[in-house]
Structures are given as C-alpha cells and as structure tokens.
MARBA-3410 file (N, C-alpha, C, O; in Angstrom, 1 decimal):
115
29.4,-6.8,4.2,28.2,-7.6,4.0,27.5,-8.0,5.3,28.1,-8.7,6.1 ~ 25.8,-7.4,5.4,25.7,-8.2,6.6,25.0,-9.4,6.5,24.2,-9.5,5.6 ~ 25.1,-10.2,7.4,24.8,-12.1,7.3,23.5,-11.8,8.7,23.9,-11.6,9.8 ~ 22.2,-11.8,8.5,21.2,-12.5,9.3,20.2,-13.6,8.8,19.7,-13.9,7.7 ~ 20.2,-14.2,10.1,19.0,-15.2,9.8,17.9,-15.2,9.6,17.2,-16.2,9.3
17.3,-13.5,9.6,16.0,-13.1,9.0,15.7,-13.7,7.6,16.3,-13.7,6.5 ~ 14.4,-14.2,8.0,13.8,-14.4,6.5,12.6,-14.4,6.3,12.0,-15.0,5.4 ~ 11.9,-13.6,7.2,10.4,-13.5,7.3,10.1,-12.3,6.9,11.0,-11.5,7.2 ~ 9.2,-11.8,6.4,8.7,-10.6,5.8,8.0,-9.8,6.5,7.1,-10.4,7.1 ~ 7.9,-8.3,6.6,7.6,-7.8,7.2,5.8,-7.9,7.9,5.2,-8.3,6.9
5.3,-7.9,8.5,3.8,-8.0,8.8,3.1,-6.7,8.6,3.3,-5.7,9.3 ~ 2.3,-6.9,7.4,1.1,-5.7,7.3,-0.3,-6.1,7.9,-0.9,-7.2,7.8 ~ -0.7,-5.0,8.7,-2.1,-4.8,8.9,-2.9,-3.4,8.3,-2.6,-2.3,8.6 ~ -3.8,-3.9,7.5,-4.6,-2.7,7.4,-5.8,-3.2,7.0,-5.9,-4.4,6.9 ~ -6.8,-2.1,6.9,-8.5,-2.2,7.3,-8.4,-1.6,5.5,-8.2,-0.5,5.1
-8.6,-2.5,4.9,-9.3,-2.0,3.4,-10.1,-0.4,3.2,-11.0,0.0,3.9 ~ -9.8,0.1,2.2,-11.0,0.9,1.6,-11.5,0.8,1.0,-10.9,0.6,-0.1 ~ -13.1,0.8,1.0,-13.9,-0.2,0.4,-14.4,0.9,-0.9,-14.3,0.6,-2.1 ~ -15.1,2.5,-0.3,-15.2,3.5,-1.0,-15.0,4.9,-0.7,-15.2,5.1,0.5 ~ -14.8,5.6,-1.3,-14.3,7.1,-1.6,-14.7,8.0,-2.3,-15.2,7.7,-3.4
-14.7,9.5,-2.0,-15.4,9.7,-3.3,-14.6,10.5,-4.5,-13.6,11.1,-4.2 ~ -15.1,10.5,-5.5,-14.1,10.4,-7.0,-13.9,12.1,-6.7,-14.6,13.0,-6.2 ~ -12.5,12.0,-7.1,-11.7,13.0,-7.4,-11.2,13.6,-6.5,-10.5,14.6,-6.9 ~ -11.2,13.4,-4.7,-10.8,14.1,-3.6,-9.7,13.2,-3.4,-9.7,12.1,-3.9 ~ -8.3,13.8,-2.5,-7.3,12.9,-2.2,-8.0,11.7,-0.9,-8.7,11.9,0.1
-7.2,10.6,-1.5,-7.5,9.5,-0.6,-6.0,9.6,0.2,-5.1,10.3,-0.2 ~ -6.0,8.9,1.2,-5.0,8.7,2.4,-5.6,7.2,2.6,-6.7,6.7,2.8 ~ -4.3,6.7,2.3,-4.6,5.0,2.5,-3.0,5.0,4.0,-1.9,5.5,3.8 ~ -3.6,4.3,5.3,-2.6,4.0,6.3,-2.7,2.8,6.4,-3.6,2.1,6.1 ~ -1.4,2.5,6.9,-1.4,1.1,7.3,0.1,0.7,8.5,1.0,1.5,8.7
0.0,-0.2,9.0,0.6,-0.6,10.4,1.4,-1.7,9.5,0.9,-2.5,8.7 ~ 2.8,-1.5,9.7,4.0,-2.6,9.4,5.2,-2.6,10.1,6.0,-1.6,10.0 ~ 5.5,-4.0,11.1,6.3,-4.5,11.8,7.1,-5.4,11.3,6.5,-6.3,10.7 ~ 8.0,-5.4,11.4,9.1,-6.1,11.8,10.7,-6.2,12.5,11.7,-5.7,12.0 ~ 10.7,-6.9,13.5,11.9,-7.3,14.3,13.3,-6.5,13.7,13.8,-5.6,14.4
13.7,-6.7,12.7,14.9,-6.2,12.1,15.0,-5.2,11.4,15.9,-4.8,10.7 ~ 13.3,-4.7,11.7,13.4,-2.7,11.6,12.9,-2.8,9.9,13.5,-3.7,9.3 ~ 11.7,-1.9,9.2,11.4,-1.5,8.4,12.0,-1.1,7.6,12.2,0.0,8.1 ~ 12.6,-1.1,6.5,13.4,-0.7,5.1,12.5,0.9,4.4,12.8,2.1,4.5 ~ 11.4,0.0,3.7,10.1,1.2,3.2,9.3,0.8,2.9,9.5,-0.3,2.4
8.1,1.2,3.1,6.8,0.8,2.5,6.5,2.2,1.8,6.7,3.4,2.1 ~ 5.7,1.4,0.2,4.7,1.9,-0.7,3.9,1.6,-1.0,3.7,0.4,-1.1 ~ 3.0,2.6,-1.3,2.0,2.4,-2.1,1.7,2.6,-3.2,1.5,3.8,-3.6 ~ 1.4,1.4,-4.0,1.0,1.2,-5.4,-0.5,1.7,-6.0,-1.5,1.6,-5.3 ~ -0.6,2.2,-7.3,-2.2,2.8,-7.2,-2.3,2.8,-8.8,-1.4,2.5,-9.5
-3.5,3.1,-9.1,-4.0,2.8,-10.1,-5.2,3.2,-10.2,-5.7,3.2,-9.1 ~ -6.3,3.8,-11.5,-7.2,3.2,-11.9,-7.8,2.0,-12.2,-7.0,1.2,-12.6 ~ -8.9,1.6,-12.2,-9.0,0.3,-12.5,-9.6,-0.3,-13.9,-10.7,-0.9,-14.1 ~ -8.5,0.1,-14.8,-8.4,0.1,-16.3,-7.5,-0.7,-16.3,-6.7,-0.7,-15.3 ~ -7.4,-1.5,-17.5,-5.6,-2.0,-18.2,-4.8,-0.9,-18.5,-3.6,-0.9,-18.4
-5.5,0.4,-19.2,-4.9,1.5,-19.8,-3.8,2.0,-19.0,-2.8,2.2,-19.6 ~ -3.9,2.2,-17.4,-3.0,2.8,-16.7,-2.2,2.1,-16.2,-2.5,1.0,-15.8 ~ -0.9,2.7,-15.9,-0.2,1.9,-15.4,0.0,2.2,-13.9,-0.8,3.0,-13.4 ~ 1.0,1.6,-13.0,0.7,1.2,-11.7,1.5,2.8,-11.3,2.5,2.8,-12.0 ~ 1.4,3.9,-10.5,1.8,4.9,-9.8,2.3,4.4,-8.3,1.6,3.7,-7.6
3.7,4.9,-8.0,4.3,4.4,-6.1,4.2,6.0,-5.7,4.6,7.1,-6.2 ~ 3.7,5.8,-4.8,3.7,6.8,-3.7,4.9,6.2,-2.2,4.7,5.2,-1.6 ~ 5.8,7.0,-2.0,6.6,6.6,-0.6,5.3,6.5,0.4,4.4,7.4,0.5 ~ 5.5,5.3,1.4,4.3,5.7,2.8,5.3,5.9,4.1,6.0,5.1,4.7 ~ 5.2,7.2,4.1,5.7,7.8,5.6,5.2,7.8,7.1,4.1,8.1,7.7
6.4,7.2,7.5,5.6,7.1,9.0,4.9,8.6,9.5,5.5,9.6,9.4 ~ 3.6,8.5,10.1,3.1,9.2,10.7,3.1,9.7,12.4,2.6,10.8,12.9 ~ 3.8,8.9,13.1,4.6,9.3,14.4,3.8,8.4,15.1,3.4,8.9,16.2 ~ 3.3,7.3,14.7,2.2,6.5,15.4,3.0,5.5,15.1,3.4,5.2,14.0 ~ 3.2,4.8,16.2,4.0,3.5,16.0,4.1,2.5,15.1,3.1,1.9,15.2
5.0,2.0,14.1,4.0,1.3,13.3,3.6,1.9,12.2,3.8,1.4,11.0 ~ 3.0,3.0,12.4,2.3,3.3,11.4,2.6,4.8,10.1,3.0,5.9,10.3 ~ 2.4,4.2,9.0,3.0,4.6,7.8,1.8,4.8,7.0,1.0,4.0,6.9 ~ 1.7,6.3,6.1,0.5,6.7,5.5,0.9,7.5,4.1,2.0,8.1,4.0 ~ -0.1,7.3,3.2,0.4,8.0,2.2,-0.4,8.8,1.3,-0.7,7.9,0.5
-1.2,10.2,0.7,-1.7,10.2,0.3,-2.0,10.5,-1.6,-1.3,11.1,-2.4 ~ -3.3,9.9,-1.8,-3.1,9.5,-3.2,-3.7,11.4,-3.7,-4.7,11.9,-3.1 ~ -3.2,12.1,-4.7,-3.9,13.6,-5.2,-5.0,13.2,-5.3,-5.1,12.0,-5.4 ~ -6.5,14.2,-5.5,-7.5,14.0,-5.7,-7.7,13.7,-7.7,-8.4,13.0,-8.4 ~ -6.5,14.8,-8.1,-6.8,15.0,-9.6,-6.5,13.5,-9.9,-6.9,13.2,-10.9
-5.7,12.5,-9.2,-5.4,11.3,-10.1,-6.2,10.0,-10.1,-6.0,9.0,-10.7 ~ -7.2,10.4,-9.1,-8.4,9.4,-8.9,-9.8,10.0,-10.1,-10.8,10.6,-9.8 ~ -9.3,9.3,-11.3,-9.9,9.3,-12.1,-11.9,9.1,-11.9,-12.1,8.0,-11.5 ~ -12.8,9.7,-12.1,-13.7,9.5,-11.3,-14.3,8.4,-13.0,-15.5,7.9,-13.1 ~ -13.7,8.4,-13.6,-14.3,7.4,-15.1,-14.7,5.8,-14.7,-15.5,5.0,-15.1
-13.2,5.9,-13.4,-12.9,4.3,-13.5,-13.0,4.3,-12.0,-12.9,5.4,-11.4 ~ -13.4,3.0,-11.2,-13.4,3.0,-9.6,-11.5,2.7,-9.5,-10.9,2.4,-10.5 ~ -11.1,2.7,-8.3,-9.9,2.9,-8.3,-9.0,1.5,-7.5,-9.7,0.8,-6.8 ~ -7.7,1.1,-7.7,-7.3,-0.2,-6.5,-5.8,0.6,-6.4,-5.1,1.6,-6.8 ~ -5.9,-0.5,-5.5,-3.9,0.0,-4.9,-3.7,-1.7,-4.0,-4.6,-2.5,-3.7
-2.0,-1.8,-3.8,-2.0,-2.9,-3.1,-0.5,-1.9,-2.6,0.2,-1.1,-3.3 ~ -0.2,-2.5,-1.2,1.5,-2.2,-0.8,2.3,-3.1,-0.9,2.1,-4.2,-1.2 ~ 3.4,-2.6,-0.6,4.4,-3.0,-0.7,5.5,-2.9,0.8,5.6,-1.9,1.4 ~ 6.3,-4.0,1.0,7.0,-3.3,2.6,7.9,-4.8,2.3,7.8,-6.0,2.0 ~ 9.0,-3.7,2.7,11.0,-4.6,2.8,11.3,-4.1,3.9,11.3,-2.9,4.2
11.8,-5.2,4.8,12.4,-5.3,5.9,13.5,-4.3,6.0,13.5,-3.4,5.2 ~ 14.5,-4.5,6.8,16.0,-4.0,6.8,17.1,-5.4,6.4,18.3,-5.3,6.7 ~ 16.7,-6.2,6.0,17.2,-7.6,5.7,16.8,-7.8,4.1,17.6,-8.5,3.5 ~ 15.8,-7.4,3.6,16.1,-7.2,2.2,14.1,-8.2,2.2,13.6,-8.3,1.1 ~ 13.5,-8.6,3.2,12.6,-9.3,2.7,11.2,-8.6,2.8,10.7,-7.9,3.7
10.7,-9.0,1.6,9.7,-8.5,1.1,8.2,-9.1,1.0,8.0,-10.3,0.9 ~ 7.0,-7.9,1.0,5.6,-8.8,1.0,5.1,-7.6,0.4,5.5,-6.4,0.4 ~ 3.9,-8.3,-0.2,2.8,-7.3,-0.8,1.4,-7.9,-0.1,1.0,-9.0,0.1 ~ 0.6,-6.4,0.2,-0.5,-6.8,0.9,-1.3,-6.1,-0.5,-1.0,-5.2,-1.3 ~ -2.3,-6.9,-0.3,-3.0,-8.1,-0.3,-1.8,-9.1,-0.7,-1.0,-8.9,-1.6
-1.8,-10.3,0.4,-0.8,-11.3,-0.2,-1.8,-12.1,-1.2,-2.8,-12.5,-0.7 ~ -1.5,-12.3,-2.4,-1.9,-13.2,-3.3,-1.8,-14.6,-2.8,-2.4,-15.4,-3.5 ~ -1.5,-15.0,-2.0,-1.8,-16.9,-1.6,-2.8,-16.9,-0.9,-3.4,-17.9,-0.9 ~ -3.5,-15.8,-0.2,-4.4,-15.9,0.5,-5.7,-14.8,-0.2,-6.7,-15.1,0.4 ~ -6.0,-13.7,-1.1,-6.9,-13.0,-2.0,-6.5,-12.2,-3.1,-5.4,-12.0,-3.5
-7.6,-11.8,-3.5,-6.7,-10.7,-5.0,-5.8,-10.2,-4.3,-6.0,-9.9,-3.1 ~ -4.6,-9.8,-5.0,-3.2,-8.7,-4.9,-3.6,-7.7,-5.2,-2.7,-6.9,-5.7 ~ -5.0,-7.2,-5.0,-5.3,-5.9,-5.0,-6.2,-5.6,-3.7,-6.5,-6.4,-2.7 ~ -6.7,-4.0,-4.1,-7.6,-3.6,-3.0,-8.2,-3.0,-4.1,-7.4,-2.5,-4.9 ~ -10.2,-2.8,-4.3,-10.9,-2.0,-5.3,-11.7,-1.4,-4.3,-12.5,-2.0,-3.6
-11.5,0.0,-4.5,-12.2,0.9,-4.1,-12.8,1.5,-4.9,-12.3,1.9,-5.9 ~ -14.1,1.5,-4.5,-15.7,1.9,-5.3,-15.3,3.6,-5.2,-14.5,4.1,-4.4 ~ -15.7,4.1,-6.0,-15.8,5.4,-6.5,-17.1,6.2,-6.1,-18.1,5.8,-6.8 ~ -17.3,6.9,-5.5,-18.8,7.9,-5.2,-18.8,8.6,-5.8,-18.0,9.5,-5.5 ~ -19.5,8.8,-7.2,-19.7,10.0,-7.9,-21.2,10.7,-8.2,-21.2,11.7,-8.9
END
C-alpha cells in the first residue's frame, strides 16, 4: 500500500472549443500536470441531447510535455445536435478533477456545430 500526502488534483489547462464543423473528427488537447505524475486523462463526449449517453475516449500524450490529445470520429458528431465534452484527469495518488470544474462553470464545454 502506498501512503502519500498528496491530495491535490491534477491541474488542467485548456483553451475551449467554441465551434466545429458537423461531422469531421474533432481533436480536443489539453495540458495536465501534476507533481506525483499523471494516472490518465479522458475525454468525455456527447451530443447535446438527453437521448445520448456520455462516450470516453483515452487522451494520449502527444510528446509535447504535458500534453494529452484525443480524437473524437467525424461519423459520431451528430450534425442534428451541436455537440459538448468535459475531461477527466487522476493523478498517480488516486486524485481526481473534471474540467470544466463545476464550483467555478458548467461541467461542460458546448461546441457550436457548422453545418
């Protein structure tokens, strides 16, 4: 068992996607640090219906420090509905955050659809 004093959650930065256009693959990246080393980050996705339910994509580091990317197929970006996603990222210590953090805006991200 290992015993650390970590308890802080990993730090995400990323630059929102605002819009896209319907039905090509989107690639959402994002930059996540923490001290006692990255566990995994994903990405969560969806249309933006109640009907669907939430899809995880693993986000793979891209060889850029930091930085972890993942891309969404074009056929699953439904062009009916504009589309959201929010991540996900666990330390090596077991602690966890979701960006958009909810104490501070929606727990999503909505990207406008170009059709």
């Amino acid at each position: 068992v290992a015993v650390s004093d970590d308890e802080r959650p990993p730090t995400v930065i990323h630059e929102p996607i605002r819009t896209a256009p319907a039905g090509e693959p989107l690639t959402v990246t994002v930059q996540v640090r923490d001290p006692s080393g990255v566990a995994w980050v994903r990405l969560r996705y969806r249309s933006l219906t109640q009907f669907q339910d939430y899809r995880t994509l693993e986000m793979c580091p891209t060889g850029r420090e930091n930085e972890y990317a993942a891309t969404v197929p074009g056929e699953q970006i439904d062009p009916q509905w504009d589309f959201m996603y929010l991540i996900e990222a666990m330390d090596a210590c077991g602690n966890g955050t979701i960006y958009p953090d909810l104490e501070v805006e929606t727990p999503y991200v909505v990207v406008r659809l170009e059709r």
